[in-house]
C-alpha positions in Angstrom: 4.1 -3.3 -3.9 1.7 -4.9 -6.2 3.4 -8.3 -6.4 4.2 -7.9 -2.5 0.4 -7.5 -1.6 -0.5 -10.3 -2.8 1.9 -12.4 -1.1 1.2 -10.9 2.3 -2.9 -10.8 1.5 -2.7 -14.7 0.9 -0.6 -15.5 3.9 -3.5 -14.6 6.2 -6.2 -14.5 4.1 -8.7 -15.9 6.6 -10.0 -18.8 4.2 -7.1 -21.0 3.0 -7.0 -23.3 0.2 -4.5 -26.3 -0.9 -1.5 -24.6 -2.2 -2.5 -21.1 -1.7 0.6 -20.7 0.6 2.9 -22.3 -1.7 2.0 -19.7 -4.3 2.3 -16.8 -1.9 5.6 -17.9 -1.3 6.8 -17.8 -4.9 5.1 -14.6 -5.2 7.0 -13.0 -1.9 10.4 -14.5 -3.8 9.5 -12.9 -7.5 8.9 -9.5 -5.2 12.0 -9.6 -3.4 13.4 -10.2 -6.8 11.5 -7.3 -8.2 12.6 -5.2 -5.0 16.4 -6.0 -5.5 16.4 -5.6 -9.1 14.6 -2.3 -9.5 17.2 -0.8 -6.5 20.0 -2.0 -8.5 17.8 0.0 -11.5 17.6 2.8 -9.7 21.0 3.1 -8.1 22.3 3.0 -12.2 19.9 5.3 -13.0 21.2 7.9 -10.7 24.7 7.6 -11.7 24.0 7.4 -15.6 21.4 10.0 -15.5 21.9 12.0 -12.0 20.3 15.0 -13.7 17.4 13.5 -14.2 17.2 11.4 -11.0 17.4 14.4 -9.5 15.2 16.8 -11.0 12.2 14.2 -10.4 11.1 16.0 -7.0 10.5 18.8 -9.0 8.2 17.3 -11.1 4.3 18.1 -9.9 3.2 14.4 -10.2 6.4 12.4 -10.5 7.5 13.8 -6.9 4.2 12.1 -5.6 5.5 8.6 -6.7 8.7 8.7 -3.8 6.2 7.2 -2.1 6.1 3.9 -3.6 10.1 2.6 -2.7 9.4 3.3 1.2 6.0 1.0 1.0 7.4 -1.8 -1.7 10.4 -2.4 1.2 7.9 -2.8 3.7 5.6 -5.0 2.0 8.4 -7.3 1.3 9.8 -7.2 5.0 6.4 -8.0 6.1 6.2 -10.9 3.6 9.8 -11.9 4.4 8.6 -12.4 8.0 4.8 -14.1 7.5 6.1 -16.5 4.0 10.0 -16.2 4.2 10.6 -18.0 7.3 9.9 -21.2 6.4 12.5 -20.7 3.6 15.3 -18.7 5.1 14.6 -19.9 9.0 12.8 -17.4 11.7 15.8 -15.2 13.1 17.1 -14.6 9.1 13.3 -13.7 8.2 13.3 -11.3 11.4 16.3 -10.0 10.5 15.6 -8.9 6.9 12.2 -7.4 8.1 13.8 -5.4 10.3 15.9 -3.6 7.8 13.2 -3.2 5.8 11.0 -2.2 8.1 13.8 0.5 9.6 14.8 1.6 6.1 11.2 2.0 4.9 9.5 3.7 7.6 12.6 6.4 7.6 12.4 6.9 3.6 8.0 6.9 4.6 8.5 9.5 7.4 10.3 11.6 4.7 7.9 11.4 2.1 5.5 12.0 4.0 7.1 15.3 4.8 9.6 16.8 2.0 7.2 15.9 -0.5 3.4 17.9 0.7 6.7 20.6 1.4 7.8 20.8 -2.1 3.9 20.9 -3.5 3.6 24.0 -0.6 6.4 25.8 -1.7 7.1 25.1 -5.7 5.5 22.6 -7.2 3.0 24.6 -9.6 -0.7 23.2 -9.3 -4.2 24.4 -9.7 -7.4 23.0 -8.1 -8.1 21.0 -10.9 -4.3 18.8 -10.3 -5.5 16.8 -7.3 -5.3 13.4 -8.0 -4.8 10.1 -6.1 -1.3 10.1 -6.8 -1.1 12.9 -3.9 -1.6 10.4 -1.6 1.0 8.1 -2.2 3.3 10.3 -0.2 1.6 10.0 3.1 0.4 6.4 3.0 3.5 4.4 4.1 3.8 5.6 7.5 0.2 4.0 7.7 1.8 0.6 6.2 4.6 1.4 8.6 2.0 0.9 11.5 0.5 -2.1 10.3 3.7 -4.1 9.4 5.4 -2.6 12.7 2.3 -4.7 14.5 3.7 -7.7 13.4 7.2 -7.0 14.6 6.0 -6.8 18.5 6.2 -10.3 19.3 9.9 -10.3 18.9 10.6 -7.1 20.3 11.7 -7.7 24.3 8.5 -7.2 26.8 8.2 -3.6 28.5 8.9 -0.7 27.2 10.2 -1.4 24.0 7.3 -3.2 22.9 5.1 -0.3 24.2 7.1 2.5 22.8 6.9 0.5 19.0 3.0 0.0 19.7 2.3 4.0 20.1 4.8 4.9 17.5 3.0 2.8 15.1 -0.3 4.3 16.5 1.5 7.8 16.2 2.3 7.1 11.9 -1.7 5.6 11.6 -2.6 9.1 12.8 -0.3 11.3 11.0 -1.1 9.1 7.7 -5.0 9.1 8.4 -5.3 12.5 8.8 -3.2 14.2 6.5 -5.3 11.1 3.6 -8.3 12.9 5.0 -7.2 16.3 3.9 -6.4 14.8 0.6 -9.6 12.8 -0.6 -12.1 15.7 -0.1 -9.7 17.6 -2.9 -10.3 14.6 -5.4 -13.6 14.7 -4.6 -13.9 18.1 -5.3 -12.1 17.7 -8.5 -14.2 15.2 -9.7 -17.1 17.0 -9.2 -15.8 20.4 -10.2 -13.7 19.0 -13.1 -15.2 15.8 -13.8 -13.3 12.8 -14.4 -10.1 14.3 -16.5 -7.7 12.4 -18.7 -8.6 8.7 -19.2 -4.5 7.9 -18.6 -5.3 9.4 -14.6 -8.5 7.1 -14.1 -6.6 4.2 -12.6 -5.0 6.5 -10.1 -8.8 7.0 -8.2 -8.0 3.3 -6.7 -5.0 4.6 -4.8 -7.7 6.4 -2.5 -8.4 2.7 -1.2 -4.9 2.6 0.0 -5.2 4.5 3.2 -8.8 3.0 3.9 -7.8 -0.4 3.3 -4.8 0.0 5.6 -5.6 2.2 8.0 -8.6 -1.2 8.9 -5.4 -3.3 8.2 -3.4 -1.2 10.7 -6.4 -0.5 13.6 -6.9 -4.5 13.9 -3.2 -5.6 13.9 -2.0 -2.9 16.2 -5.5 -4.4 18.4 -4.7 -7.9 18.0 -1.2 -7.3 19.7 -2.2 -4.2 21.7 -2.1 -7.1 24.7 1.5 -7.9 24.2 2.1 -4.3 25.1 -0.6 -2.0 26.8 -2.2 -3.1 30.2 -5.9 -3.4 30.5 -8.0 -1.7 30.2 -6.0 0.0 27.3 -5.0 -3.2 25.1 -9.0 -4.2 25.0 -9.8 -0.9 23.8 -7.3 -0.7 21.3 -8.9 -4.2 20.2 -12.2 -2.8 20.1 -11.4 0.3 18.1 -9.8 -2.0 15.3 -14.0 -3.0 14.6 -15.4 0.6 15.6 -13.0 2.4 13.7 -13.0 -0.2 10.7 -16.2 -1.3 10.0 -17.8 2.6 9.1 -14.6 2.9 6.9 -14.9 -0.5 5.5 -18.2 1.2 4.1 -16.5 4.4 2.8 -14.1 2.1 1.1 -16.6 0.2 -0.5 -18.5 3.5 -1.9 -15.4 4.4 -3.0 -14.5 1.3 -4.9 -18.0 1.3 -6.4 -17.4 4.7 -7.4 -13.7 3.8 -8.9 -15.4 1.2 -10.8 -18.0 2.2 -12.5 -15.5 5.4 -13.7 -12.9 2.9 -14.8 -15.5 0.9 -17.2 -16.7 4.0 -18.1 -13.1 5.3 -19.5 -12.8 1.5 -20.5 -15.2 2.0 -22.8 -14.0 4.7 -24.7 -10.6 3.9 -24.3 -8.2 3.2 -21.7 -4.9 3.2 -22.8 -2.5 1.1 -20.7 0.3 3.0 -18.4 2.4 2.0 -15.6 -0.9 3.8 -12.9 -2.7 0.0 -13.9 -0.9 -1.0 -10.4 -3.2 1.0 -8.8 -6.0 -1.7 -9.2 -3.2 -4.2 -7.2 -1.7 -3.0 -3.9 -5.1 -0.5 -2.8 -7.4 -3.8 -3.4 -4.9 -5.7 -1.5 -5.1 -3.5 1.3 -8.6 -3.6 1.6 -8.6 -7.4 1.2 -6.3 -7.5 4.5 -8.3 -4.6 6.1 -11.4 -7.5 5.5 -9.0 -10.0 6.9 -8.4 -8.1 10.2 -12.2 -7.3 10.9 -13.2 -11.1 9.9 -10.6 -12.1 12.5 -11.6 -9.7 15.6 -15.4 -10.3 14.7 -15.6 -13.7 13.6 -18.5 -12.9 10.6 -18.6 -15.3 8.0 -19.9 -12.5 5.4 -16.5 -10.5 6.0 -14.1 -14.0 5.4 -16.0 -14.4 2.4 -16.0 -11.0 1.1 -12.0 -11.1 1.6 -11.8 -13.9 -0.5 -14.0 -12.2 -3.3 -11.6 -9.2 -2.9 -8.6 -11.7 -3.2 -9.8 -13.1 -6.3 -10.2 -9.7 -8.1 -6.6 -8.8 -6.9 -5.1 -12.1 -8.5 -6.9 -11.3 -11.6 -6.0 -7.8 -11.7 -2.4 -8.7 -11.1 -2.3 -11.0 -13.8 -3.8 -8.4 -16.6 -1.4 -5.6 -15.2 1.6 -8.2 -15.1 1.0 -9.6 -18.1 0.8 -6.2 -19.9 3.9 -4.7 -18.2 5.9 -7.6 -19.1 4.6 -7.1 -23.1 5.6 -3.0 -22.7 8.8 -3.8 -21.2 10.5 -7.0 -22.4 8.5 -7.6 -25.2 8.1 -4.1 -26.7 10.7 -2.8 -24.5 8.7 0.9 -25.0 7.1 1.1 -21.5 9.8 2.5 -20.0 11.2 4.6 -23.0 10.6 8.7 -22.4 7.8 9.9 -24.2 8.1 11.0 -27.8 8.4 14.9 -28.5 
C-alpha cells in the first residue's frame, strides 16, 4: 500500500518533473514485487502456522489489519493500469487491474463487513480501544470506488459503464459513512483518554485515509461521471467532486495538523519504531491524490502546489519507514519475530 501510493500519487500528480515517471514506474514494479512476495508469505504462513493464521480475526486489533491485503491489490491494479502499460502493453495492464480490482473489492466488501461483526459480537473492547486502526476495515471499498473510476473507459458504453459508476458511488457511501461513525470515537478517546501508548501514535494518520480518498474518489468518479450518466446528472456528479471535497480537504488538514504535532510530541519522548510507521505513507498519499483531483476539476494553482508539498513529505516519509523496515527485517531480522514473553 505504502510503496503502491506513491507510484499511483506520481503518475498524476498534477506538476510533473523530468524522470518522475520513470521512478513511479520502478516503484509500481518493487510493489508488485512486494504484493507477490508477501501472498506467497502469507499463503506459507497459513499452512506452517494455520493455528495462528487463523486465530488472527480474533484478535481485538490484529482483525482490524484484514483490511490492508484488499487495498495493497488495488493500489497495485490501479498502478498496473496508470504506469504498467507502457511496460507490459494496454490490454495486459487492463487485464491485471481487473483481477485486482475484482479480487480486492470482494476481500474490501468483506472486511468491511465480517470484521465491525466480529468487534459487535466478541471482540472484547472498552471505550478507551478506539483507535485508527478500526478504520482500516471499511476504507477499501472507498479505494474500490476511486480505482473502479478509472476502469470506466474500457468498460462497453451503456449500462455496464453506468451500473460500475453507481456501484462505485454505492462503496464511497458505505465506506464514508460507517469512517464517520468511527472518527468521532477516536476523538473521543483522545480527549477522554488522551493520547495512549506512544507505539499507537502513528496509527492517528490512518484517519487521513478515508478523507483523502473519499476527495480522491468524488473527483474521479466526476471526471468520468460523463462517460456514463446523462446530463444533467454527470455535471453534478462533477461538481460535487469540489463541493464535497474542498470542506473535507479542510477537515483533513486539521486533522493532519493535529496528527502532527502529537507525533513530534511522542517523538520527543520516544517513539519506538513498529511496523504502524506506514501509516504516515498510504493516508498522506491519499490526500496528496485527493489534492490532485480538486487541482484538476478547479484549476487552482495553490492546490497543484500544495499536492506537490504533500508528495514530497510522502517520498521522505517512505524513505525513513523503508529504510527502517528493511534494517528490522533483513538486517536485524527481529521485526517480524513474535514478541518476547
Amino acid at each position: 500500500m505504502g510503496t503502491g501510493i506513491l507510484a499511483t500519487a506520481a503518475a498524476t500528480l498534477p506538476v510533473q518533473f523530468p524522470g518522475l515517471r520513470i521512478a513511479a514506474t520502478i516503484l509500481w514494479m518493487l510493489a508488485s514485487m512486494l504484493l507477490a512476495g508477501l501472498i506467497a508469505a502469507t499463503a506459507w504462513h497459513w499452512i506452517r502456522h494455520r493455528a495462528t493464521a487463523m486465530g488472527h480475526h480474533r484478535h481485538p486489533v490484529m482483525a482490524h489489519f484484514y483490511g490492508a491485503p484488499p487495498m495493497a491489490m488495488l493500489t497495485v491494479g490501479a498502478g498496473t493500469l496508470l504506469l504498467g502499460k507502457d511496460v507490459l502493453g494496454e490490454q495486459l495492464a487492463l487485464d491485471i487491474d481487473m483481477v485486482l480490482w475484482s479480487t480486492g473489492t470482494l476481500l474490501g466488501l468483506v472486511t468491511a463487513i465480517a470484521i465491525p461483526y466480529l468487534q459487535f459480537t466478541r471482540h472484547q473492547v472498552d471505550v478507551g480501544s478506539a483507535f485508527g486502526g478500526w478504520l482500516m476495515p471499511v476504507v477499501p471499498p472507498m479505494v474500490s470506488a476511486s480505482t473502479g473510476a478509472l476502469l470506466l473507459p474500457y468498460l462497453p458504453a451503456g449500462q455496464a459503464r453506468l451500473s460500475m459508476l453507481l456501484a462505485c458511488y454505492a462503496m464511497f457511501g458505505l465506506s464514508l459513512l460507517a469512517s464517520l461513525v468511527i472518527i468521532p470515537l477516536i476523538w473521543n478517546r483522545l480527549a477522554l483518554h488522551k493520547i495512549g501508548a506512544a507505539a499507537t501514535v502513528p496509527t492517528l494518520w490512518i484517519v487521513l485515509g478515508p478523507l483523502g480518498q473519499s476527495i480522491t474518489a468524488a473527483n474521479l468518479l466526476g471526471g468520468n461521471a460523463h462517460l456514463a450518466a446523462p446530463e444533467p446528472l454527470a455535471g453534478a456528479m462533477e461538481a460535487f467532486g469540489v463541493l464535497y471535497g474542498v470542506p473535507v480537504l479542510g477537515f483533513a488538514l486539521l486533522w493532519a495538523t493535529l496528527a502532527a504535532a502529537i507525533t513530534l510530541r511522542t517523538a520527543r519522548r520516544g517513539l519506538p519504531f513498529s511496523l504502524t510507521w506506514w501509516s504516515f505513507t498510504f493516508p498522506v498519499g491519499t490526500c496528496v491524490t485527493g489534492l490532485t483531483g480538486l487541482a484538476i476539476h478547479t484549476h487552482l494553482a495553490a492546490f497543484e502546489w500544495m499536492a506537490v508539498a504533500g508528495y514530497a513529505f510522502l517520498v521522505a516519509a517512505w524513505i525513513v519507514v523503508a529504510t527502517r523496515t528493511f534494517h528490522g527485517s533483513i538486517i536485524l531480522g527481529t521485526l517480524f519475530q513474535p514478541p518476547k514473553p
